[in-house]
C-alpha positions in Angstrom: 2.6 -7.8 4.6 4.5 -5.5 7.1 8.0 -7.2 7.7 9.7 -5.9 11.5 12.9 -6.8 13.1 13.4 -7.0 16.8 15.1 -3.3 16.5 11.5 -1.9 14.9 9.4 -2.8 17.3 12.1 -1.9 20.3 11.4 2.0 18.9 7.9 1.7 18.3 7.1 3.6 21.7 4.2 3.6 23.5 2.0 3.9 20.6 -0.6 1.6 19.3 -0.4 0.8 15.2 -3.7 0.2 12.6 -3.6 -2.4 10.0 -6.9 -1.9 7.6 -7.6 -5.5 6.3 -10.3 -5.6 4.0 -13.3 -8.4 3.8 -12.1 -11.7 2.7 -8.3 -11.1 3.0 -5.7 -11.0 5.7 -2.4 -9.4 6.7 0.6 -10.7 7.9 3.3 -9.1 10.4 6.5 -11.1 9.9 9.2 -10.1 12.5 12.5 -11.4 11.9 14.6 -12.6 15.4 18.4 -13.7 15.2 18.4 -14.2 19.4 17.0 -16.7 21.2 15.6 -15.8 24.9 13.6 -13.1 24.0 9.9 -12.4 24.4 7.4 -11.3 21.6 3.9 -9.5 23.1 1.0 -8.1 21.5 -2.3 -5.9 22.7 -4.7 -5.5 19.6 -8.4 -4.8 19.4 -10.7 -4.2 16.1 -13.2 -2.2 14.9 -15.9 -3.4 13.7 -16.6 -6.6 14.8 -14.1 -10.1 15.3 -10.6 -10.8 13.8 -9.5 -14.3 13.7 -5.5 -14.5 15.0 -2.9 -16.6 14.3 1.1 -17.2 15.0 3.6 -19.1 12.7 7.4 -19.8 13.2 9.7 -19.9 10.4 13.0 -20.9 10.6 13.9 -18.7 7.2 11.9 -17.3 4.0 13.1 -20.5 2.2 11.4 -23.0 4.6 8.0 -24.4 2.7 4.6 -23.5 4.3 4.0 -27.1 5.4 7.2 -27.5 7.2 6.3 -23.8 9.7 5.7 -24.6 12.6 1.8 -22.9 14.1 2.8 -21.4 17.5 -0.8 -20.2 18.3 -3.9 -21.7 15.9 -6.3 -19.8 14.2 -8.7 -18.3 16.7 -11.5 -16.1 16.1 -11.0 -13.3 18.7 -14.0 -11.3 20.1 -11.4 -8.2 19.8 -14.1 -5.8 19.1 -15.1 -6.6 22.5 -11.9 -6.7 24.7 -8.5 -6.0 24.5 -6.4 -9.1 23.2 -3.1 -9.7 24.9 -0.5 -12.2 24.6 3.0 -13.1 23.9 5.4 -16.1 22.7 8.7 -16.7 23.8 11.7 -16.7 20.7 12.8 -20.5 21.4 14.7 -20.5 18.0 16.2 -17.7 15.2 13.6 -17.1 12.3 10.7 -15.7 11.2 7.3 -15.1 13.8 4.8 -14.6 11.8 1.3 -12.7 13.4 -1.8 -13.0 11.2 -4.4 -11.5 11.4 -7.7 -12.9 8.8 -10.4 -11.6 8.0 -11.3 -14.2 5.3 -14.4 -15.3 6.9 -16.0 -11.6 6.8 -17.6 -11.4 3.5 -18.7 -7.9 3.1 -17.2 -6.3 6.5 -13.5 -4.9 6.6 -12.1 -4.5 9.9 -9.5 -2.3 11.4 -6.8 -3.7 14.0 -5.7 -1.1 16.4 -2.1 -2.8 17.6 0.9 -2.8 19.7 3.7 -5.0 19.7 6.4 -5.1 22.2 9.7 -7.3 22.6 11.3 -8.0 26.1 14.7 -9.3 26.2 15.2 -11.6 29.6 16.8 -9.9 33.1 19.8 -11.8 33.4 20.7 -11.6 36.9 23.9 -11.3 37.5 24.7 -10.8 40.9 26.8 -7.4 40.2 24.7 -5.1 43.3 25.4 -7.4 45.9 27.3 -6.5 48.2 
């Protein structure tokens, strides 16, 4: 479990992060949002061979399993392959959740090579016109 804030992954840079998830486990990335508007991405590839992938919202720590809320399902990604990309837009305050499992591998453990980024919207306010 590696808990972020917004802030964290603001000064992560331009540089990519490992996770080392053994066979038969997973690893969780919780990031922690208090604005709405805002937009979560994500690059990741592994090494060797495919990572399933997975995004929960949580409104708070307290809220039971059954009541989160699965943003993107459980996919088996060919990441060992291609680069995986995406994002989700911060519709509510809480807890996004990226998982990353590696239950399904028996005997392999994998390495995730990852970057996360947050965007905050362009709010256009008209200020350079003339």
């Amino acid at each position: 479990k590696l808990p972020l804030t917004v802030e964290e992954i603001m000064n992560f840079g331009e540089s990519n992060r490992e996770l080392f998830i053994k066979s038969s486990t997973y690893s969780v990335i919780p990031i922690t949002v208090t604005e709405m508007g805002l937009t979560i991405s994500w690059i990741f590839s592994s090494d060797p061979k495919s990572i399933s992938f997975s995004v929960v919202y949580q409104e708070s720590e307290d809220t039971p399993l059954d009541q989160c809320k699965v943003l993107i399902p459980m996919t088996r990604c060919n990441s060992h392959k291609e680069t995986i990309r995406g994002q989700v837009k911060v519709r509510n305050a809480g807890i996004y959740t990226l998982i990353f499992d590696n239950t399904f591998s028996r005997f392999i453990s994998k390495r995730v090579f990852y970057h996360l980024a947050v965007e905050r919207p362009v709010i256009y306010d008209g200020s350079d016109f003339p």
